[in-house]
C-alpha positions as CSV (number, residue, x, y, z in Angstrom):
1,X,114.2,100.3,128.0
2,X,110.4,100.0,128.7
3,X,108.0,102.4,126.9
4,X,105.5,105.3,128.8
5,X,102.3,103.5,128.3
6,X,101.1,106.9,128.8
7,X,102.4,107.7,125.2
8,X,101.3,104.0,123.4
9,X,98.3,105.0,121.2
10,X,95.7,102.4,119.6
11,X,95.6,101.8,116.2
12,X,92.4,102.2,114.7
13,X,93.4,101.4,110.8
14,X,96.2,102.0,108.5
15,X,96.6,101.6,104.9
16,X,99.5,100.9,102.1
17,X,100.8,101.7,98.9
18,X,103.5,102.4,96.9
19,X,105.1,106.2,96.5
20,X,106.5,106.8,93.3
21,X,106.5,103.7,92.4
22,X,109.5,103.0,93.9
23,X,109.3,103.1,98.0
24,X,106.6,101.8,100.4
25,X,104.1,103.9,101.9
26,X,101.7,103.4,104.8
27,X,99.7,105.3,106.3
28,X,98.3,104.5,110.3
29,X,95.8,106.4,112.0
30,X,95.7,105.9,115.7
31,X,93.6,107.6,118.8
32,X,95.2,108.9,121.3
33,X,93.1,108.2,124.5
34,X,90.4,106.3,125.1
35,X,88.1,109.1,124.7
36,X,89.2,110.1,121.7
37,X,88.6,106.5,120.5
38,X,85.0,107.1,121.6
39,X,84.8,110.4,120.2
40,X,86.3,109.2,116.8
41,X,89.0,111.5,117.0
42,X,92.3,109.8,114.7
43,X,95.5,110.8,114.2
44,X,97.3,110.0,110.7
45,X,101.0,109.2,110.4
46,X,102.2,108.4,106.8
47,X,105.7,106.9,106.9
48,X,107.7,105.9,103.7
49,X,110.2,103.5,103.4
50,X,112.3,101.3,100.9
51,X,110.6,98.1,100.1
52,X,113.8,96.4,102.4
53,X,112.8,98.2,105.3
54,X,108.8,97.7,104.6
55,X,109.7,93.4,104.0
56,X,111.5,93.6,107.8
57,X,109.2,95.8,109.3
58,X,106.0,93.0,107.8
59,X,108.6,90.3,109.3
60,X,108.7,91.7,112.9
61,X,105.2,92.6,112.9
62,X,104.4,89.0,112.4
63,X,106.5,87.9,114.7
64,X,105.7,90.2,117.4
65,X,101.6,89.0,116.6
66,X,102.9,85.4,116.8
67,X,104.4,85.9,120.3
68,X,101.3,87.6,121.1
69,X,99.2,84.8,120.9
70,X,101.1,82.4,122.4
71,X,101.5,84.7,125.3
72,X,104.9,85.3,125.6
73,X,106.5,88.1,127.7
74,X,106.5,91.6,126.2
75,X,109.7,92.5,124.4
76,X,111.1,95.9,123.4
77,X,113.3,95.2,120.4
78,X,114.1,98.6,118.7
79,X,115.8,98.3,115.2
């Protein structure tokens, strides 16, 4: 399944924490478009999740940035 590249927005920060104690919260904040980059118009999404899912979610991440550099062909791994 390839993604509408139309619908990827940029991240433009994001931040985490704990809620409760007890699960994992982050927070990302993403533009849009590119002129809402510009404009500085963001978008925030928090998202909570057990500290499981936040340990494989850092996993893939790194993985993912890993590939990245080393140029490797996109992937759409969904979980």
């Amino acid at each position: 399944m390839k993604p509408d590249m139309d619908l990827i927005c940029a991240l433009t920060s994001f931040s985490v924490g704990t809620l409760d104690g007890r699960d994992t919260m982050m927070v990302i904040e993403t533009a849009t478009t590119a002129e809402e980059y510009e404009q500085g118009v963001r978008r925030q999404m928090p998202v909570a999740m057990t500290a499981e899912h936040a340990r494989e979610l850092g996993e893939a991440l790194l993985l993912a940035a890993r590939a990245a550099l080393m140029g490797d062909a996109p992937s759409y791994a969904l979980n």
